[in-house]
C-alpha positions as semicolon CSV with decimal commas, in nm:
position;residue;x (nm);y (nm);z (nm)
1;X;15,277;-10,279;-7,267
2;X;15,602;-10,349;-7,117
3;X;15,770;-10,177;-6,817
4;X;16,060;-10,196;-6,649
5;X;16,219;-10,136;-6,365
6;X;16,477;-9,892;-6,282
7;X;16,756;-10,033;-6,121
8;X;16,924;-9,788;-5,814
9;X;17,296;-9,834;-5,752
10;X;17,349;-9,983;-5,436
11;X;17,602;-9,722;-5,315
12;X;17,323;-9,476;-5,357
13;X;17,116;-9,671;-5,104
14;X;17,385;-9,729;-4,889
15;X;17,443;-9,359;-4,834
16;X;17,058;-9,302;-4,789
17;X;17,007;-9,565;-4,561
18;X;17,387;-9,385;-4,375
19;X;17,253;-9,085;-4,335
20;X;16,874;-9,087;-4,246
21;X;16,907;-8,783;-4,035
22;X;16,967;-8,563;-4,293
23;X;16,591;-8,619;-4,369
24;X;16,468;-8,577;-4,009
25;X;16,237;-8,221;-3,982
26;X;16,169;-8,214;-4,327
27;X;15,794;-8,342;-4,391
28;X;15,686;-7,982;-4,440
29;X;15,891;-7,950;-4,733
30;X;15,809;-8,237;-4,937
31;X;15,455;-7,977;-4,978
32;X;15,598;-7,734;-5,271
33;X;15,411;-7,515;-5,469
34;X;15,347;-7,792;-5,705
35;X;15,191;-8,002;-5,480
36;X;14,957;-7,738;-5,343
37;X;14,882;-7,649;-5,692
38;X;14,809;-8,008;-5,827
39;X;14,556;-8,059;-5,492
40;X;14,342;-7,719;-5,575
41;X;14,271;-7,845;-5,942
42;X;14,256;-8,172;-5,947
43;X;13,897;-8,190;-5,933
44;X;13,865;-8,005;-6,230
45;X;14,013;-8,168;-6,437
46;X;13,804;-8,494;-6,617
47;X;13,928;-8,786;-6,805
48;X;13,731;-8,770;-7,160
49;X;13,681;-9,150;-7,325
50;X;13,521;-9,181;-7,689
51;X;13,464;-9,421;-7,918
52;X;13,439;-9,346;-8,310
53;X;13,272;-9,575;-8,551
54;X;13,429;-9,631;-8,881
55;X;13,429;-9,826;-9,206
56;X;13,637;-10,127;-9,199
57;X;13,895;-10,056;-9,437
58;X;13,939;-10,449;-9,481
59;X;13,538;-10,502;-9,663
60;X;13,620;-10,639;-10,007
61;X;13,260;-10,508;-10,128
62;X;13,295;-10,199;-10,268
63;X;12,900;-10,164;-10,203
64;X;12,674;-10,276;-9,932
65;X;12,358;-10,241;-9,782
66;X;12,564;-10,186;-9,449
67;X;12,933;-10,152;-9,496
68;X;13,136;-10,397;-9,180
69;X;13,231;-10,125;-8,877
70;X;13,526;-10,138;-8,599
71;X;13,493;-9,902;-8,278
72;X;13,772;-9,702;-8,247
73;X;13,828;-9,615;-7,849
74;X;13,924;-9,250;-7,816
75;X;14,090;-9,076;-7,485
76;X;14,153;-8,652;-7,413
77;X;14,109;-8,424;-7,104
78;X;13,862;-8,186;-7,034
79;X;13,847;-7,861;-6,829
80;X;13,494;-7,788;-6,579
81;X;13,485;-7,443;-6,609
82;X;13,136;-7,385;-6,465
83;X;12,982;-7,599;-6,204
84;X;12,667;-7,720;-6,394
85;X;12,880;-7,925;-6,581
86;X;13,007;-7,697;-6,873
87;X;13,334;-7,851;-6,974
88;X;13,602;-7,751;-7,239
89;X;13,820;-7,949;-7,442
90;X;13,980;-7,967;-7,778
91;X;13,773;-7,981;-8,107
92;X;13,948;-8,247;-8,175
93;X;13,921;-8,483;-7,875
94;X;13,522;-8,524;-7,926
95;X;13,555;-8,523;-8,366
96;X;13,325;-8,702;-8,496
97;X;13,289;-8,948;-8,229
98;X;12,944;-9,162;-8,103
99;X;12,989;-9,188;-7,788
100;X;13,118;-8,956;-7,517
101;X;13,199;-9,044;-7,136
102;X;13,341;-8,839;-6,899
103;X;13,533;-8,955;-6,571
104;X;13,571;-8,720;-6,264
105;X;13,833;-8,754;-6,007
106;X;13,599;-8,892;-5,789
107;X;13,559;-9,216;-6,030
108;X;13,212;-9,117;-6,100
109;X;13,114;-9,173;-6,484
110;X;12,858;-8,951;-6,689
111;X;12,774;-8,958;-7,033
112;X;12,814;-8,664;-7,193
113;X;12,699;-8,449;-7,521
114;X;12,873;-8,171;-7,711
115;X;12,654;-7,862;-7,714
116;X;12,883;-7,636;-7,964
117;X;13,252;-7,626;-8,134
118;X;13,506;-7,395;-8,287
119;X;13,666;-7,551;-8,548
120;X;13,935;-7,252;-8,585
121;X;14,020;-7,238;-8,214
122;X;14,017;-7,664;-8,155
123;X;13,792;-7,611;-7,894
124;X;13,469;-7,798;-7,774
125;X;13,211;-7,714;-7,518
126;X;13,058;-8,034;-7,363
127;X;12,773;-8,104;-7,123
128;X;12,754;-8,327;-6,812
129;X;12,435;-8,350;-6,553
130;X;12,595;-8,452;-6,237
131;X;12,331;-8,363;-6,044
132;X;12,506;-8,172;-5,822
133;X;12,743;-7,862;-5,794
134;X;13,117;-7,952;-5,941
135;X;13,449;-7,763;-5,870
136;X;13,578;-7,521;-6,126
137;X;13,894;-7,435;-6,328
138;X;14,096;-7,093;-6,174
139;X;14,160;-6,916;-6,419
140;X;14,467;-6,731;-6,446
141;X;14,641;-6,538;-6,717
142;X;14,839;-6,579;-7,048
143;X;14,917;-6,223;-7,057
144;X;15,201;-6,139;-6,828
145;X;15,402;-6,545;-6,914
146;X;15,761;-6,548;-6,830
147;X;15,999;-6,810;-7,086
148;X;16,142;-7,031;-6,819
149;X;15,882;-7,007;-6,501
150;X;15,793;-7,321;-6,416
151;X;15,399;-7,462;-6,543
152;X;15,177;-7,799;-6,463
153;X;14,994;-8,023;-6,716
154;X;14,723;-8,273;-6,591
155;X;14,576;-8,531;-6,832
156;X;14,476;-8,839;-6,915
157;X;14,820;-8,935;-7,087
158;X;14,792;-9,279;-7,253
159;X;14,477;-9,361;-7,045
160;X;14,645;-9,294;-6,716
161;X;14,417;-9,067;-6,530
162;X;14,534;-8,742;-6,405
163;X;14,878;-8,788;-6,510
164;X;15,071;-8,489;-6,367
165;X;15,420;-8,364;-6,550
166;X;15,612;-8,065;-6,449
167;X;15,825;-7,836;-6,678
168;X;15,879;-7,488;-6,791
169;X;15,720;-7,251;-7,016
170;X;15,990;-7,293;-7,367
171;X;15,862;-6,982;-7,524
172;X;15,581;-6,806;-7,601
173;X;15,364;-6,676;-7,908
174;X;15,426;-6,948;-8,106
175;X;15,253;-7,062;-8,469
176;X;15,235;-7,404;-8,550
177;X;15,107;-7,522;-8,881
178;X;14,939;-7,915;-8,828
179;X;14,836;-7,987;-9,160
180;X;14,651;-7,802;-9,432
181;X;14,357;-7,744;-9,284
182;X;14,441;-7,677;-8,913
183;X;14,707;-7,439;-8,855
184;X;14,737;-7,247;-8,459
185;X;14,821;-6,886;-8,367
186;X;15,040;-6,777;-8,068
187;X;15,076;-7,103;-7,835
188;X;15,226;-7,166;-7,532
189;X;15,531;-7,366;-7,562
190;X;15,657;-7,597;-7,289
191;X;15,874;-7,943;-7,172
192;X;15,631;-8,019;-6,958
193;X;15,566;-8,396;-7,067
194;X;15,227;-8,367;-7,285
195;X;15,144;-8,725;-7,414
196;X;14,824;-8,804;-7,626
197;X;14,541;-8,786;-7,446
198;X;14,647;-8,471;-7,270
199;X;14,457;-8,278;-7,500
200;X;14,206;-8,041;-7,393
201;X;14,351;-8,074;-7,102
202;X;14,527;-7,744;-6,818
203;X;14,854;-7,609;-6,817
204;X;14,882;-7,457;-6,490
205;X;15,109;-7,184;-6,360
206;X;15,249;-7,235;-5,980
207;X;14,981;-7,054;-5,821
208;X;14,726;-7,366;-5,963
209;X;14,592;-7,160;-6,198
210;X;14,486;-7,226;-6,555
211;X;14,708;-7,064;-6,831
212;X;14,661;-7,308;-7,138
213;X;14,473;-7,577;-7,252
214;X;14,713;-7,852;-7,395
215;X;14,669;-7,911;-7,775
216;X;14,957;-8,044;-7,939
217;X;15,304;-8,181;-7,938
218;X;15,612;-8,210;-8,183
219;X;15,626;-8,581;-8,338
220;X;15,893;-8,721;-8,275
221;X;16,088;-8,450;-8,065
222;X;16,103;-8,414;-7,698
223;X;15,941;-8,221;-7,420
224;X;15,826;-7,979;-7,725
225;X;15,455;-7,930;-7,657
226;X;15,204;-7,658;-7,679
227;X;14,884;-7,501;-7,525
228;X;14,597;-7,230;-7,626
229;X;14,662;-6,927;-7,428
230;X;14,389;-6,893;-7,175
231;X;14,298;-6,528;-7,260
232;X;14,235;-6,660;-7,637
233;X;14,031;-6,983;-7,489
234;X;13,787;-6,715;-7,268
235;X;13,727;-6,533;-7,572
236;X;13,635;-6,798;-7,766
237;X;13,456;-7,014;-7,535
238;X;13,226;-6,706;-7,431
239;X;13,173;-6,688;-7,776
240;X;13,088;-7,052;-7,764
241;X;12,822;-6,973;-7,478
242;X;12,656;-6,718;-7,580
243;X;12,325;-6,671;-7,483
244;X;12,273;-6,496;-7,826
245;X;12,348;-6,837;-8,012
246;X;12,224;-7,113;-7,796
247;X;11,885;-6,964;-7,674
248;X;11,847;-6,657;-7,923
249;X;11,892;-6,441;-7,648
250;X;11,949;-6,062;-7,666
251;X;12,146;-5,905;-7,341
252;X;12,331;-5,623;-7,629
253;X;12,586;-5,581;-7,374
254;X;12,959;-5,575;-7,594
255;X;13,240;-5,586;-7,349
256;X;13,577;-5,587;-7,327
257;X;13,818;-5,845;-7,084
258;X;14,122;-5,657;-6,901
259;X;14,394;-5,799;-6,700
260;X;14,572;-5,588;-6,501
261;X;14,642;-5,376;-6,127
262;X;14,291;-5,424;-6,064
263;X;14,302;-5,195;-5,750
264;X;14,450;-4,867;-5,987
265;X;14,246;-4,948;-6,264
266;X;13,868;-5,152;-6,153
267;X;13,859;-5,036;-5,785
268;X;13,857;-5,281;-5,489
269;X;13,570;-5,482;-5,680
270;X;13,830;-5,647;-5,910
271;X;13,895;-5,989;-5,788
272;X;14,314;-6,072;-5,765
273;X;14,417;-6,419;-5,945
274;X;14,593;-6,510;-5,673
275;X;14,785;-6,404;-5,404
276;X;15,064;-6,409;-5,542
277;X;15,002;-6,264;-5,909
278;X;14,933;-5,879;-5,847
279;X;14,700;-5,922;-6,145
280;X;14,334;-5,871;-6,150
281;X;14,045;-5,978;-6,397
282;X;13,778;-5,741;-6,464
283;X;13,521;-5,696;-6,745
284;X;13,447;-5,323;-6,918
285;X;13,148;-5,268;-7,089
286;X;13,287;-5,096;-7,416
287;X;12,926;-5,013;-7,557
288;X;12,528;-5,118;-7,572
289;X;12,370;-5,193;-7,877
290;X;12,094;-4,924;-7,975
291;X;11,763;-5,025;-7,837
292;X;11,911;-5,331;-7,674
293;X;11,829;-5,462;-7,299
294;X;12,150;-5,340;-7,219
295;X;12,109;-4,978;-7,387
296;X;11,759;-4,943;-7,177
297;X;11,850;-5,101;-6,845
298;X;12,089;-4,791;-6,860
299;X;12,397;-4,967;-6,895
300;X;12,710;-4,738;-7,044
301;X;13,003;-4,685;-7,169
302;X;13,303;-4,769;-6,875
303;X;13,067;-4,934;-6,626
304;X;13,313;-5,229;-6,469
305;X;13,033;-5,514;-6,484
306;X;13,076;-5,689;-6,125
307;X;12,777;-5,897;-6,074
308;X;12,501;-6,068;-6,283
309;X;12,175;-6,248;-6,103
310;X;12,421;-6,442;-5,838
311;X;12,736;-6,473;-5,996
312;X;13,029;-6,229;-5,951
313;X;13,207;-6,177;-6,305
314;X;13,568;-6,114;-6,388
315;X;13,527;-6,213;-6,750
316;X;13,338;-6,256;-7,051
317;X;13,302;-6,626;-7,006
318;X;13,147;-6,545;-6,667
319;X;12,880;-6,288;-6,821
320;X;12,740;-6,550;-7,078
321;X;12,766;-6,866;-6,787
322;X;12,558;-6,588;-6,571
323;X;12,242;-6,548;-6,849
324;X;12,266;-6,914;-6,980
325;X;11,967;-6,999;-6,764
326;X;11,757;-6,690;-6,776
327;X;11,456;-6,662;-7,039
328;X;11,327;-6,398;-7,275
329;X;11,174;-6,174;-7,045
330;X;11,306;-6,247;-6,717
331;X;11,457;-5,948;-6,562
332;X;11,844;-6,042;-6,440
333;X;11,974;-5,779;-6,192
334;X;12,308;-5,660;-6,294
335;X;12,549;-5,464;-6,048
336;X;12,815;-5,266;-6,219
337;X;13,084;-5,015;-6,076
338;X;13,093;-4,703;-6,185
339;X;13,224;-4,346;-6,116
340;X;13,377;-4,560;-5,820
341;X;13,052;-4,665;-5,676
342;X;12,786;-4,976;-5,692
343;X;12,492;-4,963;-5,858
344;X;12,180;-5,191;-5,947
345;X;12,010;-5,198;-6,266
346;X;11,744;-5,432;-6,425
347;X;11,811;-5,632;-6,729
348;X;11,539;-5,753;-6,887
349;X;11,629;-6,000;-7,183
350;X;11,482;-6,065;-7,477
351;X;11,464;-6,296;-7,792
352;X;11,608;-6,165;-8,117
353;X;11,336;-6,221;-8,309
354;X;11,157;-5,970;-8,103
355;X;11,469;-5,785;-8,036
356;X;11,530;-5,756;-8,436
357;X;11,162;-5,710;-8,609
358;X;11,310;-5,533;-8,917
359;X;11,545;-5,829;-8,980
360;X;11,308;-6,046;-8,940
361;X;11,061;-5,844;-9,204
362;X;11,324;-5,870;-9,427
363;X;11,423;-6,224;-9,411
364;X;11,056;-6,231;-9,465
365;X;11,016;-6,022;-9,768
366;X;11,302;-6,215;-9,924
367;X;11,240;-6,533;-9,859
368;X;10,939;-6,581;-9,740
369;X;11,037;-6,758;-9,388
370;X;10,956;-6,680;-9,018
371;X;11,285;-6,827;-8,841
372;X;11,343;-6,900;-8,473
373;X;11,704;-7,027;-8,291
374;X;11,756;-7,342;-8,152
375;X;11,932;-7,554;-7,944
376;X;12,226;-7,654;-8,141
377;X;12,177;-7,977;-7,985
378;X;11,911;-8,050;-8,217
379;X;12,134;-8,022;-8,505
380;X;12,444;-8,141;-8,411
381;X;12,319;-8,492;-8,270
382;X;12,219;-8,575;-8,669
383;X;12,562;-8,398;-8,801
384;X;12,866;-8,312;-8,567
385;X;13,011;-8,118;-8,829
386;X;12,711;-7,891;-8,760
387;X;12,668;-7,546;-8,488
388;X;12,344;-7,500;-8,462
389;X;12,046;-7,405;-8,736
390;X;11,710;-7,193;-8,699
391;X;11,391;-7,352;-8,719
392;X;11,122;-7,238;-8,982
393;X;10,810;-7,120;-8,784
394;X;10,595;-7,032;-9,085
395;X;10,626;-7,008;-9,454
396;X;10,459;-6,773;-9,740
397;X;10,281;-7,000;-9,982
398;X;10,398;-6,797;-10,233
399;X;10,736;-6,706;-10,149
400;X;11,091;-6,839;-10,337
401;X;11,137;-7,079;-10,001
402;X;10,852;-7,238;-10,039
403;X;10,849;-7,277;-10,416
404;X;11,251;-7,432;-10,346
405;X;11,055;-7,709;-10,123
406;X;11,122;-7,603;-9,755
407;X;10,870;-7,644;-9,543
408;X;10,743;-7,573;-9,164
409;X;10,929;-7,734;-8,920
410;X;11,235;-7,768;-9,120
411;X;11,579;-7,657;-8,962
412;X;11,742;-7,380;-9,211
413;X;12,155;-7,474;-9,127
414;X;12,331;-7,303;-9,447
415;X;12,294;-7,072;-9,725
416;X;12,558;-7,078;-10,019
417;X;12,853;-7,123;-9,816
418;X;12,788;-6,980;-9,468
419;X;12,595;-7,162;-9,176
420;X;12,301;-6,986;-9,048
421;X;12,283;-6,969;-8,699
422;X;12,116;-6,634;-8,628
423;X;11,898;-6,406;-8,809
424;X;12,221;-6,222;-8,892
425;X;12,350;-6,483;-9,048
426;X;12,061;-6,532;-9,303
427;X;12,065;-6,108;-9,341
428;X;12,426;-6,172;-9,485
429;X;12,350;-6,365;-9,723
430;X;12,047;-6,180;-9,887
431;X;12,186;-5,887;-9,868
432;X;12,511;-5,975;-9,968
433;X;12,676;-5,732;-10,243
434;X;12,712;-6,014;-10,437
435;X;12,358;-6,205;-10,407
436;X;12,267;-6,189;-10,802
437;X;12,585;-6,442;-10,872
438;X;12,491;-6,619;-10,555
439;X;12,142;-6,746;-10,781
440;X;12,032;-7,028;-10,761
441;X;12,100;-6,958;-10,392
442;X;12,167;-7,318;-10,226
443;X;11,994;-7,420;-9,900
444;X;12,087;-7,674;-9,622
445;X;11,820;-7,813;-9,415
446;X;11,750;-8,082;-9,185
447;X;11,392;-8,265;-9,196
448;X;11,348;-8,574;-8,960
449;X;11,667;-8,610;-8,861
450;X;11,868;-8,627;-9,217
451;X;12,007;-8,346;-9,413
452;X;11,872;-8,169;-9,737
453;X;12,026;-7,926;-9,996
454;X;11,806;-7,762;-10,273
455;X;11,846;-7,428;-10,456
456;X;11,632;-7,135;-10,444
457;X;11,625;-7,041;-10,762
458;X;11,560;-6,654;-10,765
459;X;11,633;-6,425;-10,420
460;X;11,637;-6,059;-10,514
């Protein structure tokens, strides 16, 4: 890499070094907004480093017993967003790679392991154990963005750590089409100097708080860069967390995120963004699902959720961080606002299978399979490409599964063209209007660490 120098004109020195009064008094300002900003952040923000192992495209065998292999080294950003170690990132940034480090701004070094992905969004959840309590993300708003205020990236730009660029926002709610496959919805568009390995990375607004995570930039243009609007990341990333899908967890709490006044529309319980903002996060429980731990901890309609066990919630993200640790059957008090007052209930969660008896007769009577959730670890760690899969607890002798060659212990991960990560998933499929031109109905499974199709031949 070459750099160079940039050479001042001398008559520009000659007037600083003239006139060094003019700078007297003025420490105090050289601390902007930006500065302030960068220093409440920075320690959320981590440098990601891969390395991908691929084919060497130079082999002249066309078939080998082990074709030769070059390590590609990989670089991105990542976001902590919960202070076990839950970071975010783009989809993209961890793809397919085999091995995933993670740099904090203290120079401390942890491997890390992706728990989930949304292919559709480019986002990635990732785990770190730090063994200790890490600093977390603000997060602000995309909803109220002005063309032209001014907005913060952080990244690891070309491998230098914590690179920090300053522009404005260019405009807003814009689609940008990649390739054929990966298309994005409503960005963020800004100057602000986003290089690669920026992805996954914040855009900030003044206030230091997080507005976008960095994604993409124009080839070949300049300062024309983009971000995932943080209200669409929350969404997704909650989804990402869900207790439901990671443990097989029931809370049947379905909420809704609003930005707003938070004094005129949550009460004083709504928590400001920032000083500055006038804007307020708050989550509204929009319904329970019948017979659900939410539905008969008395949960309804309206109730402002405020607290869960020991963590005070703004958003859905926080809701799902809040249960990720409790077990089936643990009761998780739950303070909620309502009518303009506190109150304490009891949830008491519960597994799905449990939760769900009739679906899981059914999935029974179909196919002859007990299924369970796992941890999507197990899957993805023998295919990346993978989410997550449901474990077969028992099998009827005499049912079509068992006939098609799955056994106990297997992981079900598809059916025809759908992954099946829940129960619900599977109920889809077999009761799909469709089913009779489904037949054979193929299965995905993994058995000792490799994957498996077959076909079921009959599922009525």
């Amino acid at each position: 890499m070459r750099l160079q120098r940039v050479a001042f004109p001398m008559a520009v020195l000659i007037v600083a070094w003239t006139f060094p009064l003019l700078w007297a008094g003025t420490t105090n300002s050289r601390r902007t907004p930006v500065v302030e900003a960068v220093e409440r952040v920075r320690a959320a923000v981590v440098n990601i480093h891969s390395e991908r192992t691929i084919a060497s495209p130079n082999s002249e065998e066309l078939f080998a017993h082990a074709q030769p292999q070059n390590r590609v080294n990989g670089m991105g950003t990542g976001i902590i967003i919960d202070p076990r170690g839950y970071i975010i990132t783009n989809q993209h940034v961890v793809d397919d790679v085999s091995v995933l480090r993670v740099r904090l701004s203290d120079g401390n070094t942890y491997n890390a392991r992706v728990l989930t992905r949304d292919q559709e969004s480019d986002l990635a959840l990732l785990k770190i154990d730090a063994g200790r309590t890490l600093p977390t993300m603000p997060l602000g708003t995309s909803s109220d963005l002005m063309v032209g205020e001014t907005v913060i990236a952080i990244g690891n730009a070309y491998g230098y750590e914590h690179t920090v660029t300053v522009g404005i926002i260019s405009a807003i709610k814009r689609d940008v089409t990649l390739n054929k496959e990966m298309s994005y919805k409503a960005l963020i568009q800004t100057d602000a100097s986003i290089n690669p390995g920026n992805s996954g990375g914040p855009l900030l607004n003044i206030n230091g708080e997080l507005i976008g995570v960095n994604v993409a930039i124009r080839a070949g243009a300049q300062g024309i860069g983009f971000a995932i609007p943080v209200d669409a990341m929350i969404h997704a990333v909650a989804d990402m967390l869900s207790v439901r899908k990671r443990n097989g967890i029931w809370h049947g709490l379905v909420c809704r995120d609003c930005v707003g006044d938070g004094e005129r529309e949550a009460g004083s319980l709504a928590r400001p963004m920032s000083s500055n903002a006038g804007l307020a996060r708050w989550l509204v429980l929009d319904r329970t699902e019948p017979d659900s731990p939410a539905s008969r901890a008395g949960l309804q309609p309206g109730d402002v959720v405020v607290q869960v066990a020991d963590l005070r919630i703004v958003c859905s993200l926080d809701l799902e961080r809040a249960l990720i640790d409790h077990a089936a059957g643990e009761s998780v008090p739950v303070i909620v606002r309502r009518k303009g007052a506190e109150q304490r209930l009891d949830l008491v969660m519960q597994t799905m299978e449990r939760a769900n008896p009739s679906a899981s007769d059914l999935i029974w009577r179909k196919l002859g399979l007990r299924l369970i959730s796992v941890d999507p670890e197990m899957v993805t760690r023998n295919n990346r490409q993978l989410h997550g899969g449901l474990a077969v607890l028992e099998i009827n002798a005499e049912g079509v599964a068992a006939k098609a060659g799955i056994q106990r212990g297997d992981i079900l991960v598809g059916l025809h063209n759908w992954e099946t990560l829940t129960l619900e998933n599977v109920i889809f499929v077999v009761t799909h209007p469709d089913l009779a031109s489904f037949n054979p109905l193929r299965f995905f499974i993994v058995r000792g660490g490799q994957i498996h199709r077959g076909w079921i031949p009959q599922v009525n």
